[in-house]
N, C-alpha and C positions, 0 to 999 in steps of 0.2 A: 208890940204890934208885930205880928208873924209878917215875912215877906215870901211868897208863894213863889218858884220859876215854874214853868211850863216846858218841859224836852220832846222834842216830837221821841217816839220810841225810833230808834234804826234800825229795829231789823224787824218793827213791823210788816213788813213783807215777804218777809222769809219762812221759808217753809221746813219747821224742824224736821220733817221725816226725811228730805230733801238732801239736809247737812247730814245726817244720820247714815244715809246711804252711801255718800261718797266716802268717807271716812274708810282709809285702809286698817285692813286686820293687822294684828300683831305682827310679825312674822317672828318664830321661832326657828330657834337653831338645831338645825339636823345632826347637826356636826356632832359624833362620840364623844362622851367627856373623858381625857386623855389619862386622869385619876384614875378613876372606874376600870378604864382599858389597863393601865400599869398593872394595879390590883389583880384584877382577874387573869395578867400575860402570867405573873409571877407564881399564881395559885395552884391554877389551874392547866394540867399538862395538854389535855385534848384543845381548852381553848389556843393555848399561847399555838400548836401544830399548825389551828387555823388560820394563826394571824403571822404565818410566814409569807413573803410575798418573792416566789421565784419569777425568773430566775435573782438569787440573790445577788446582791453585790457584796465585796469584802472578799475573802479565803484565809485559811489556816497558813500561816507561814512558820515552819518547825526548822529548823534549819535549814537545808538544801529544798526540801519538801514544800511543794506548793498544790495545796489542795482547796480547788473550787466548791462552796458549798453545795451541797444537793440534798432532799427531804431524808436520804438518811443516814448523813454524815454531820448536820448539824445539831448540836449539843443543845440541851433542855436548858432554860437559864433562867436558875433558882434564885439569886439574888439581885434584888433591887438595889440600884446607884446608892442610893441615901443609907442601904444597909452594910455597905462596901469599910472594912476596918480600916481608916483612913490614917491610924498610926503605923502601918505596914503599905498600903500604896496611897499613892495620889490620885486625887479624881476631877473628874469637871461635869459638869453638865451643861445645856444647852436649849430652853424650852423656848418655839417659836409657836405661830398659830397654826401652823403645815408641819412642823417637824421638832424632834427630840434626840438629839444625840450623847450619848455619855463615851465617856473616856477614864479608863483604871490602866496605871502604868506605875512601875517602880524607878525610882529615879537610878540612873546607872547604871541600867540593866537594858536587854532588848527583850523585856516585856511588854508588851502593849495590848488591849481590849476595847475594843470600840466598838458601837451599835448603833444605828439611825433606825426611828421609827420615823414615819412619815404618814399622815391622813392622804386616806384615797378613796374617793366618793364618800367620803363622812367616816370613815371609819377608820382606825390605826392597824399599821403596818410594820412587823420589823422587817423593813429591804436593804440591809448592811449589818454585815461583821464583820471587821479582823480581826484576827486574834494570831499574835504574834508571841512566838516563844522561841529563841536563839540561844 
């Protein structure tokens, strides 16, 4: 013998097109993907020009010599962190959601090379170098 329940429906009163409409869109992200951007600083020399952010922060320290970066004293920069011969210097990196800093230095020495990219309005920036040779 079957035993039947009866459920009243709940949302017999609701109006699907109703739900439908309040329902928020997706929101995607604007933000550059920072891959993409590495890729194309490294590749590409007219892009990486554009993705200088003056005035920079950082300078050349050569010995005595201390020289502020400006669009045409700083150097093109062909290699990528990850491509860096790690059995001749030391490296680090640093990836956050706003920013990406690397660091090549040789132990013992007063070599040093640092860079910050940093996102600004969605897009990556390199706004820091030192580059330090004593």
């Amino acid at each position: 013998m079957a035993l039947w329940v009866v459920v009243p429906a709940i949302l017999s009163n609701c109006n699907p097109a109703k739900i439908v409409s309040q329902s928020k869109p997706i929101e995607k992200s604007t933000d550059e993907d920072f891959v993409v951007f590495y890729d194309a600083f490294h590749n590409d020399t007219l892009f990486q020009v554009s993705r200088y952010k003056f005035p920079m922060g950082g300078m050349s320290l050569d010995g005595a010599l201390e020289t502020r970066w400006t669009k045409d004293n700083l150097p093109l920069i062909r290699t990528r962190i990850y491509d860096v011969d790690t059995t001749e210097y030391n490296v680090t990196y640093k990836k956050t959601k706003k920013s990406f800093t690397q660091k090549v230095w040789v132990e013992d020495s007063e070599f040093i090379s640092e860079f910050r990219f940093e996102l600004i309005k969605s897009k990556w920036y390199l706004v820091y170098v030192l580059d330090q040779n004593f």
